[in-house]
C-alpha positions as CSV (number, residue, x, y, z in Angstrom):
1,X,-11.8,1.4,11.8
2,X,-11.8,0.1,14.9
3,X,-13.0,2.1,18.2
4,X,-11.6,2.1,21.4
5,X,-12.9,3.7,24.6
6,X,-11.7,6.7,25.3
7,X,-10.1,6.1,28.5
8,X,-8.1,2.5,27.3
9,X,-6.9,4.3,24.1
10,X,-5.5,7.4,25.9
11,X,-4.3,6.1,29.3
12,X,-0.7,7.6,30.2
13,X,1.6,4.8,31.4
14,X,2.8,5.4,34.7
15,X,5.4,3.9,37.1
16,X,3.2,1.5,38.8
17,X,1.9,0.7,35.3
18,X,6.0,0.3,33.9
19,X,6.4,-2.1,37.4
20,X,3.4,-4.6,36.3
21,X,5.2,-4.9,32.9
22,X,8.5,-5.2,34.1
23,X,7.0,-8.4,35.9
24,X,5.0,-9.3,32.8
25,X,7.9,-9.5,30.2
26,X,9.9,-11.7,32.4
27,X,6.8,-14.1,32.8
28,X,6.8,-14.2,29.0
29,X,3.4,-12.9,28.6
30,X,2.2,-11.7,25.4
31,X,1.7,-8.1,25.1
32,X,-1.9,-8.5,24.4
33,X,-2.2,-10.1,27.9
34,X,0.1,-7.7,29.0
35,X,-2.3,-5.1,27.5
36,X,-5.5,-6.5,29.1
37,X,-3.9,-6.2,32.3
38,X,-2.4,-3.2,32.5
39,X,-5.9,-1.3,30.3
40,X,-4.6,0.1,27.4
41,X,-4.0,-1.1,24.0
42,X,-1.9,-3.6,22.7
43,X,0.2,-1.1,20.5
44,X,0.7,0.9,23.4
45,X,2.9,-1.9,25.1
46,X,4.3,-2.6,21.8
47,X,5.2,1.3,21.6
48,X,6.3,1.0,25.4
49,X,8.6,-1.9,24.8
50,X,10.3,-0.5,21.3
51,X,10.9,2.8,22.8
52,X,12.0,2.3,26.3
53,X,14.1,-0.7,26.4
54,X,17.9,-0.7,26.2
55,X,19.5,-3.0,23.5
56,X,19.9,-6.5,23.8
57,X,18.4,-6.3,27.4
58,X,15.1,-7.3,28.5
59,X,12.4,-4.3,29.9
60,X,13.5,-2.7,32.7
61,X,10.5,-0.3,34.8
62,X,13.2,2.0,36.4
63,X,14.6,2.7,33.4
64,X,11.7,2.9,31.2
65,X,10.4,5.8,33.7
66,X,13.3,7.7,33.7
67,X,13.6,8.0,30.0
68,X,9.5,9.1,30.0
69,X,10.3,11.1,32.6
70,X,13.4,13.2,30.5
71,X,11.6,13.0,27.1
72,X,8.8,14.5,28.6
73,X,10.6,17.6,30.0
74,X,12.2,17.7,26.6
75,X,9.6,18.0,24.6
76,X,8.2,21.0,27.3
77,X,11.4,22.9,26.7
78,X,10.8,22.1,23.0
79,X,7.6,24.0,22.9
80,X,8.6,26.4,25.6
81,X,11.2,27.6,22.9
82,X,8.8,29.0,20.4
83,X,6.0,30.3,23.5
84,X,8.5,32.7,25.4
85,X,9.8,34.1,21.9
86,X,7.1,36.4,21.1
87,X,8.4,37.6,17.3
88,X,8.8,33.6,17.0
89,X,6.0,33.0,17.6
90,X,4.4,35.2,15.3
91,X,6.1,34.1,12.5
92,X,5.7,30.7,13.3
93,X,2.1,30.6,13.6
94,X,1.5,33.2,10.7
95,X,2.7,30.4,8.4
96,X,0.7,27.8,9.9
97,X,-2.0,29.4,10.0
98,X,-1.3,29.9,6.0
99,X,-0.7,26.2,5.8
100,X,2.6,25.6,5.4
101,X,5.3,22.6,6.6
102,X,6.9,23.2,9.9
103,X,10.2,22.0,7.9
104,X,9.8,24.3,5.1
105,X,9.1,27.1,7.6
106,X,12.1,25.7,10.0
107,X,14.5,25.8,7.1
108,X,12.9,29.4,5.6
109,X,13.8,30.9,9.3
110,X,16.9,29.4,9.2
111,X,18.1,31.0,5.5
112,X,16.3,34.6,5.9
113,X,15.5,35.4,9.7
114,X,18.7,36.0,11.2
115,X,16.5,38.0,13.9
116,X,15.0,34.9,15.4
117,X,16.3,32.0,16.7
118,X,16.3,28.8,14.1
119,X,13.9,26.6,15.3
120,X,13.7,22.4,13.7
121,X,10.5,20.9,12.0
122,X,10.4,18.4,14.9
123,X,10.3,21.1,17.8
124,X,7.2,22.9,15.4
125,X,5.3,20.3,15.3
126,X,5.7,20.0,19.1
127,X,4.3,23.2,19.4
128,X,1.6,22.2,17.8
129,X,0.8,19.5,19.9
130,X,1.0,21.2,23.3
131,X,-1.2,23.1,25.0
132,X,0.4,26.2,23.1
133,X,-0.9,25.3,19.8
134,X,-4.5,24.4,20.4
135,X,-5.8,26.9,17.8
136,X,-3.1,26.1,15.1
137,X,-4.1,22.2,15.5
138,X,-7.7,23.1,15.3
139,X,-7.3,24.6,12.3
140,X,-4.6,22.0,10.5
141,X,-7.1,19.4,11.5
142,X,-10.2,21.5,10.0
143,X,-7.6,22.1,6.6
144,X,-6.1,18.7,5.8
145,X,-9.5,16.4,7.5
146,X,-10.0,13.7,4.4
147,X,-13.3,14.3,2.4
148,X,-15.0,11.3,1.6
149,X,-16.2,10.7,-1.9
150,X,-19.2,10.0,-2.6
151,X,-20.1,6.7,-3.0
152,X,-21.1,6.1,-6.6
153,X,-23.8,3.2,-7.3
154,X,-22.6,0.7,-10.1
155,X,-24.0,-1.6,-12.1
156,X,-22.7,-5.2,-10.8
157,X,-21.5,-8.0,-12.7
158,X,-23.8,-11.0,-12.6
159,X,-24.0,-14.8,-12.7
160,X,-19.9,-14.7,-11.9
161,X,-17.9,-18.1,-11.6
162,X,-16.4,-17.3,-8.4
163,X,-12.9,-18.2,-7.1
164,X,-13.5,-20.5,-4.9
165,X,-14.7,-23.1,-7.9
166,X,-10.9,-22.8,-9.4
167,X,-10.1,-26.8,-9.2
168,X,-6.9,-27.6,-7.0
169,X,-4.9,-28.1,-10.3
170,X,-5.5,-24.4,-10.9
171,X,-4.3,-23.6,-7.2
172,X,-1.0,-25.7,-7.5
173,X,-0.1,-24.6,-10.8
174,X,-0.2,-27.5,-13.0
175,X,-0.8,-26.4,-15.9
176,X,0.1,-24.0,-18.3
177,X,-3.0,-21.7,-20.0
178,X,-4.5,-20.7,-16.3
179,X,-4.0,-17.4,-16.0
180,X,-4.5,-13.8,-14.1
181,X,-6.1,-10.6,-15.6
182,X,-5.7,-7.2,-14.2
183,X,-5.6,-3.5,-15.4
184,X,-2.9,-0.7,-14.9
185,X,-4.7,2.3,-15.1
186,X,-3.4,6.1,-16.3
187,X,-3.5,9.0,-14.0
188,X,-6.4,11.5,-13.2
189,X,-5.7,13.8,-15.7
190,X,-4.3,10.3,-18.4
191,X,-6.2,7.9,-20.4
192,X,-5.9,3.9,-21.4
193,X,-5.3,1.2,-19.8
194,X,-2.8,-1.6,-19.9
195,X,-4.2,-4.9,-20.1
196,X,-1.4,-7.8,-17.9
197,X,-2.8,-11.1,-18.5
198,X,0.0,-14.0,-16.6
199,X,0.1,-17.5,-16.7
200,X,0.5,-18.8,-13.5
201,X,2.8,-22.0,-14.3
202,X,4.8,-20.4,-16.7
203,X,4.8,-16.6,-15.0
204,X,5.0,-15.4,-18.7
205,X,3.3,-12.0,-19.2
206,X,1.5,-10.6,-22.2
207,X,1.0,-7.0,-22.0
208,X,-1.8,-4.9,-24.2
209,X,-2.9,-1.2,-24.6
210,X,-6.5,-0.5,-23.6
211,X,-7.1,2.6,-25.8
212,X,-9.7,3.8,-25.9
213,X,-11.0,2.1,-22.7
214,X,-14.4,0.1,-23.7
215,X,-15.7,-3.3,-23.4
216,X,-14.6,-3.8,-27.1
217,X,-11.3,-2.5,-26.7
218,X,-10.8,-4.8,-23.7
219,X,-12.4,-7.8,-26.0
220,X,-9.7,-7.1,-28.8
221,X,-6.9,-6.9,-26.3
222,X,-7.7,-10.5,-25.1
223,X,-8.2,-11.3,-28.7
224,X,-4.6,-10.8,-29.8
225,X,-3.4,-12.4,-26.4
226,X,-5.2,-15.4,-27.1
227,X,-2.9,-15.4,-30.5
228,X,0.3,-14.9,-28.8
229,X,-0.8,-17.5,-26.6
230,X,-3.2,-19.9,-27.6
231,X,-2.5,-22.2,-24.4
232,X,-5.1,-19.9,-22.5
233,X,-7.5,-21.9,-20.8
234,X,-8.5,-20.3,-18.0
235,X,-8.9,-16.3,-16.5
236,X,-9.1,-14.9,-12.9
237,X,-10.0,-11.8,-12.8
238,X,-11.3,-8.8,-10.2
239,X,-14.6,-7.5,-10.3
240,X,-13.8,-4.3,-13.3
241,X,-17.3,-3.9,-15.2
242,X,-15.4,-3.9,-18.4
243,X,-15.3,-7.8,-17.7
244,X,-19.4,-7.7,-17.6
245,X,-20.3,-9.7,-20.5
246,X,-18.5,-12.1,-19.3
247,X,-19.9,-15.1,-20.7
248,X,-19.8,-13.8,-24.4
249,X,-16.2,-14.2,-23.5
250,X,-16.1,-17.0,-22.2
251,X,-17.8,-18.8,-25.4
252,X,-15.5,-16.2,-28.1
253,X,-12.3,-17.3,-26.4
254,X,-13.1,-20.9,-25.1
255,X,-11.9,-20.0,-21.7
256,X,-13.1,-20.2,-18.2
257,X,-13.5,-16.4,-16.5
258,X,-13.5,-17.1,-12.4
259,X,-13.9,-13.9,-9.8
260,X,-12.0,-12.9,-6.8
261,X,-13.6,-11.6,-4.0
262,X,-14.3,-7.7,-3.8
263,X,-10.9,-6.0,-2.6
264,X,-9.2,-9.3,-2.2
265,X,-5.9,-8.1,-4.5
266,X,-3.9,-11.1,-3.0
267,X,-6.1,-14.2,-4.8
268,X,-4.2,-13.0,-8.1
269,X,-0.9,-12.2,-6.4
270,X,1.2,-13.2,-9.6
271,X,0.0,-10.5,-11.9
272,X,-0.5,-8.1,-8.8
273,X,3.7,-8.5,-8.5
274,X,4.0,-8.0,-11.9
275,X,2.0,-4.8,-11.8
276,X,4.4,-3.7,-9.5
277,X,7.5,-4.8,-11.8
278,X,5.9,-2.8,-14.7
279,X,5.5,0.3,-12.3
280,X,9.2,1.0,-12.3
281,X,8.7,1.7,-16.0
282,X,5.6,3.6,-15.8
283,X,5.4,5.3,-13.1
284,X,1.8,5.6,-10.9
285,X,-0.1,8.9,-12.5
286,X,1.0,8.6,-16.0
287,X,-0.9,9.0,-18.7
288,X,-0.2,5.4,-20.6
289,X,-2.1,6.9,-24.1
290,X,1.4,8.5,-24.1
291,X,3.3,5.4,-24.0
292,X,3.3,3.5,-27.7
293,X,2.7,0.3,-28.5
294,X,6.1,-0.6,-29.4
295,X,6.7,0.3,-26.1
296,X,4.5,-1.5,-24.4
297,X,5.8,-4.7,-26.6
298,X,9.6,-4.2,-25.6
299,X,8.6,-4.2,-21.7
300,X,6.2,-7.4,-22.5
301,X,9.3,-8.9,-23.8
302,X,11.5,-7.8,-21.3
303,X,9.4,-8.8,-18.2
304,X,9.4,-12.4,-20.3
305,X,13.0,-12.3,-20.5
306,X,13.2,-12.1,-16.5
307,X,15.4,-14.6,-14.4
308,X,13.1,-16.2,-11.8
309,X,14.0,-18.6,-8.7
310,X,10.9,-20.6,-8.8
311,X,11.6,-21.5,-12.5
312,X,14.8,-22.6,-11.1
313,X,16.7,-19.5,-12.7
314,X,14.9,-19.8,-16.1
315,X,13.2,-17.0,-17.8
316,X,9.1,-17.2,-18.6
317,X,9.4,-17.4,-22.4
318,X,12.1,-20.5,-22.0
319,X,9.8,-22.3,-20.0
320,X,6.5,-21.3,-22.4
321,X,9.0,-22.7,-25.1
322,X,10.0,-25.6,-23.5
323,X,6.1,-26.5,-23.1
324,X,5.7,-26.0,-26.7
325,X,8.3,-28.3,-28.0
326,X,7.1,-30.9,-25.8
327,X,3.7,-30.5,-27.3
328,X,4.9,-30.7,-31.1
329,X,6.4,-33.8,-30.0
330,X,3.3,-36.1,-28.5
């Protein structure tokens, strides 16, 4: 993540500061320039301009410091609200203190404590933030602070053909048999995987069950792609260590395994958007041993059946088809 000095990053905008912008804008500076001169950050000018401009007009400093001005004395009496209410703010800050969401408290109030005024979620949380809240921020930032797992050390996949040796024709999709290779794993508490292999001329997907989850298993599943679709030529695939015996694949299936970089999802963007098709059938978290293989076949068949504008309104399987019978015929 990227740091920023204190002082840049948390510099309150003021009227002088709204008057250099003003003049800015109508010079047509960027906001990074605009940034650099005025010493803060360049999302604080993009903030600036989103939230204190009227529609349809350009910046304007006199009224950007008014509505500062006003929000700023709104949010006061915001917080003000639950600080001079002392059985409020008991209550209020009992259940924070017990971790629970200023809209669930808000709307608990609202049902059961006729003897207090209802307070929103919004004007909570901005008790929180002011100088009223201190302690109950302390501690929500103590309770919810991410943990960082530790990092495990893993075996790494060797002697890989890496993405960058794909020739062009792979690139521009000549061909059909060069395909993507990715996994859709079950949820923490699931098991198996589900296998998407796509062909990137074609955009037909094949679709297997991973279960139990091994090399061998993996092996089998591209096994029985490889007879639904004996085109396959070529894979890409990420850097999973069920793919490290690579090269006994490469000879038992004829094909070509390439790499993509480490956290590079986008070099196999067509079977990453069909991960996210198949996702509106199986939800992210389930457990996919629960899903049969009849299942998984019918959604194979269904995601082939898809209408798609860069196949000029055909489906996957017409087009795999069409290749075929243009084969039988040479």
């Amino acid at each position: 993540m990227l740091q920023f000095s204190y002082e840049k990053n948390h510099k309150r905008l003021n009227e002088s500061d709204r008057n250099e912008i003003h003049k800015f804008v109508r010079k047509k500076w960027t906001q990074q320039d605009i940034a650099d001169r005025v010493g803060v950050t360049q999302g604080s000018i993009s903030q600036e301009l989103k939230t204190n401009t009227r529609k349809g007009r350009l910046y304007d400093a006199k009224y950007a410091q008014h509505k500062s001005r006003v929000n700023r004395k709104y949010k006061h009496t915001r917080s003000n609200t639950i600080a001079l209410n002392p059985e409020l703010k008991k209550t209020v800050e009992e259940y924070l203190l017990d971790d629970q969401s200023p809209e669930h408290i808000s709307q608990r109030i609202k049902k059961y404590r006729k003897d207090i005024p209802y307070v929103s979620g919004v004007t909570i949380r901005t008790y929180v933030k002011s100088v009223y809240g201190r302690r109950i921020e302390a501690h929500r930032n103590k309770v919810y602070k991410k943990r960082r797992a530790r990092r495990k050390i893993l075996q790494e996949i060797t002697d890989k053909r890496m993405i960058d040796k794909r020739p062009q024709y792979i690139k521009d999709r000549k061909r059909i048999g060069d395909s993507e290779g990715d996994f859709i794993v079950s949820g923490k508490s699931g098991t198996g995987y589900i296998f998407v292999c796509g062909d990137r001329r074609s955009r037909t997907p094949f679709l297997e069950k991973i279960l139990p989850v091994s090399i061998r298993t993996v092996e089998n599943g591209i096994g029985r792609i490889k007879k639904r679709f004996p085109e396959l030529k070529t894979l890409t695939f990420d850097n999973d260590l069920l793919f490290i015996h690579h090269k006994k694949l490469e000879q038992k299936f004829d094909t070509k395994i390439y790499f993509c970089h480490k956290h590079s999802p986008w070099e196999k963007g067509f079977v990453e958007n069909r991960n996210k098709i198949i996702r509106r059938y199986i939800p992210k978290g389930s457990d996919l041993s629960q899903y049969t293989k009849k299942f998984i076949q019918k959604l194979e068949e269904k995601l082939q059946r898809q209408i798609m504008e860069c196949l000029a309104y055909r489906t996957p399987k017409e087009m795999l088809e069409r290749h075929r019978r243009r084969k039988k015929k040479l």
